[in-house]
C-alpha positions as CSV (number, residue, x, y, z in Angstrom):
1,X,6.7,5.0,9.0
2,X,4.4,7.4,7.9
3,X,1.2,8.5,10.1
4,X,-0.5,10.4,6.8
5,X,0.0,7.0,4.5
6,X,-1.1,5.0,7.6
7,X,-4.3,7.3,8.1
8,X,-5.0,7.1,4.2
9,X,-4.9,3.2,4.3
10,X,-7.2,3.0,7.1
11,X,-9.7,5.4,5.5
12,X,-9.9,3.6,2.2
13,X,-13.6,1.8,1.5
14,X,-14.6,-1.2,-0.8
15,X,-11.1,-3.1,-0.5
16,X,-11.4,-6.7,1.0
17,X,-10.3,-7.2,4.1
18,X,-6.8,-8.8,3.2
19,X,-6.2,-6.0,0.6
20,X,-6.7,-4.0,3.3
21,X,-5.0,-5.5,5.9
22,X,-2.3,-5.4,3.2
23,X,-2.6,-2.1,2.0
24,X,-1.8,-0.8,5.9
25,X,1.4,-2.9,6.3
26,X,2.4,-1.1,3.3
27,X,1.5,2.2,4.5
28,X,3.5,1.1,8.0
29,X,6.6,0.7,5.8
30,X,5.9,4.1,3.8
31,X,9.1,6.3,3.5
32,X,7.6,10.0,4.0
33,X,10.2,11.4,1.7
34,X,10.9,9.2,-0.7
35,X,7.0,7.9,-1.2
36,X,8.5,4.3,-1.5
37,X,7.5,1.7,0.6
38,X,10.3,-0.8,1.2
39,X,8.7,-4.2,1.8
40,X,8.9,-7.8,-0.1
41,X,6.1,-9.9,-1.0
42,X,7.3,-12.4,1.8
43,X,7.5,-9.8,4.7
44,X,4.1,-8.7,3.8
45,X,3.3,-12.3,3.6
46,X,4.6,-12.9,7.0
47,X,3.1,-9.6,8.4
48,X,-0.4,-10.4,6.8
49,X,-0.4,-14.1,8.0
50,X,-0.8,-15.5,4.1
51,X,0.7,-16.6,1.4
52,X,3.3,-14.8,-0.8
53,X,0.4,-15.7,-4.0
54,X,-2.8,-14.4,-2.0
55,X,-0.3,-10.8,-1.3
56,X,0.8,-10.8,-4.8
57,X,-3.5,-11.1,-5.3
58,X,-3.8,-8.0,-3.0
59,X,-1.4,-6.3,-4.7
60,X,-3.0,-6.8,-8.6
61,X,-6.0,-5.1,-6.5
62,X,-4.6,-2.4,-5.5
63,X,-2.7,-1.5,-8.6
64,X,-5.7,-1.7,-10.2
65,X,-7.6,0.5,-7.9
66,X,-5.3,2.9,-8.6
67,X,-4.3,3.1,-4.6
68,X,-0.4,1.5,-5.6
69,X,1.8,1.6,-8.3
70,X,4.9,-0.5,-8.9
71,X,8.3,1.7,-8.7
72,X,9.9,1.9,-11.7
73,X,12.7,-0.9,-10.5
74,X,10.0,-3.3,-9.5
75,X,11.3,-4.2,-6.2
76,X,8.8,-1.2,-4.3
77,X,5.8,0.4,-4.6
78,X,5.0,3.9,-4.6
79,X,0.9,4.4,-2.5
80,X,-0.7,6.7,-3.9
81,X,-2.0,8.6,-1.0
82,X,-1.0,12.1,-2.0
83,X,-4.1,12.1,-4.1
84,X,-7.4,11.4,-3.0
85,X,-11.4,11.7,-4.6
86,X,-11.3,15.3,-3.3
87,X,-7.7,16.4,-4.7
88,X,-4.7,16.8,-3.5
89,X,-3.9,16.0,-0.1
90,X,-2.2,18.5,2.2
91,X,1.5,17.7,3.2
């Protein structure tokens, strides 16, 4: 877990409140050092109370909010929390 990514998620604006709620279990599974976060569709699903279509929803959101992007094996997703509408966050 990751306390910056979880801090970013919570302080993003204009999401709905399952993209949201969605964007935070993400954060929660956030590798620090890798940027990754290591969750399926169905845990995030089960996490989120919903089904796998209304995440995959969430996530075509996100994407295209810029605040995700698929990893290049399409199996994880990479937040995009090191980068914010002021620059650069600090590590």
């Amino acid at each position: 877990m990751s306390l910056r990514a979880s801090h970013w998620a919570m302080g993003q604006k204009d999401l709905t409140p399952l993209s949201k709620l969605v964007l935070i279990h993400m954060a929660d599974c956030h590798s620090g050092q890798t940027g990754r976060c290591e969750v399926t569709v169905d845990d995030l699903a089960d996490l989120c109370g919903v089904t796998c279509a209304a995440v995959n929803a969430c996530l075509d959101e996100l994407c295209a909010r810029g605040l995700i992007v698929p990893a290049s094996d399409g199996l994880e997703f990479l937040l995009s929390c090191g980068q914010s509408e002021d620059g650069p966050a600090d590590e």
